[in-house]
Every structure is written in C-alpha cells, then in structure tokens.
N, C-alpha and C positions, 0 to 999 in steps of 0.2 A: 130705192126704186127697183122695181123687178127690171131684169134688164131685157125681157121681149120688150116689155113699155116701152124702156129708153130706144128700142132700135125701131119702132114705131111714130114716134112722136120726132125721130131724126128724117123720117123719108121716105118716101119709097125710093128716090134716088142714088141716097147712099148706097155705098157696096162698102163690106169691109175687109181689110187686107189681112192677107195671111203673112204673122211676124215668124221668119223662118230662122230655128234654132240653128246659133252660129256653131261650129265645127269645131276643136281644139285643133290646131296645125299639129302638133307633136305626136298627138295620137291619130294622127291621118294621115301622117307621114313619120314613120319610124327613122327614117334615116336622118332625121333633122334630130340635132343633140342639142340640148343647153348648156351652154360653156359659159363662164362667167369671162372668158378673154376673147369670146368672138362680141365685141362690140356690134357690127353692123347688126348681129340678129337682135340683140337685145337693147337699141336704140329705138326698136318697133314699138316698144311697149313701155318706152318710155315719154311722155307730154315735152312738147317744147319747151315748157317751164321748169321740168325737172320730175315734177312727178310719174309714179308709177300708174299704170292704167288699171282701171279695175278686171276681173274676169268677165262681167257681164257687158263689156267693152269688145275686149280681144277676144271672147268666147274661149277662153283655155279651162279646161278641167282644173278642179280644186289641185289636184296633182300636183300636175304640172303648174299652176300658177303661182304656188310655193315653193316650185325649182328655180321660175324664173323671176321670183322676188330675192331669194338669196341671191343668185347669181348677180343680180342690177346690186345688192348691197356690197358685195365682193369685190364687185367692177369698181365700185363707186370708193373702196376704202382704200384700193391701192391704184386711185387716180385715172383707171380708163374709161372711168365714165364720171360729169360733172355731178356734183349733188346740187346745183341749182345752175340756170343762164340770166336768172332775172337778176340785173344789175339796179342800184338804188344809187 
C-alpha cells in the first residue's frame, strides 16, 4: 500500500511522532571510558536476566558497542559480572 493511502485511510485525527535518534553516551561524553572492571557502568547495558542489550536499545555506536560487549565478557570471565541471575 502507498503509505499517503495508509496515513489517509488512519484519520485526519492522527498525528505522527517523531522517533528521535538516540545519542551514543561515549561519543557525547569523551570523558566516560569502558573498563571492563568499572561494573556499575557496565551493569547499564546489561538485562536483569543476564543478557547484553542490543545497540538499537542503548543507542551506542557500532564502536563503541563492541567495546562494551568485550568488556561485559571480560567482567563476566573473571567473575564481576554474573553470566546469568535466572535461577531453575
């Protein structure tokens, strides 16, 4: 379907939002570093259950989002960070 149709055939009511492209922190803040042994920063982007967050979550640049995937694995192999909470 063309999409004037679809925004037609929605309303004259509707309004649609504008989805605002999220920011990388690291590259908008230089002085924030990735360390694999600063835990509190990198518990941000890690899911309650354990998992890693995606970038179109955290908004972090390809970069940087494979800084701060080593670093979570790094945490995670020398124990300061769990590799899962989900108990069975």
């Amino acid at each position: 379907m063309n999409r004037e149709r679809m925004d037609e055939e929605q309303g004259p009511g509707r309004r649609r939002f504008m989805v605002r492209r999220k920011v990388c922190r690291f590259c908008a803040d230089k002085e924030l570093k990735i360390d694999y042994k600063d835990t509190r920063t990198l518990t941000q982007f890690v899911t309650e259950r354990g998992k890693m967050t995606p970038s179109r979550i955290t908004g972090n640049c390809a970069h940087h989002q494979r800084l701060v995937t080593t670093a979570i694995k790094r945490a995670r192999s020398i124990a300061l960070l769990p590799f899962s909470t989900a108990r069975n």
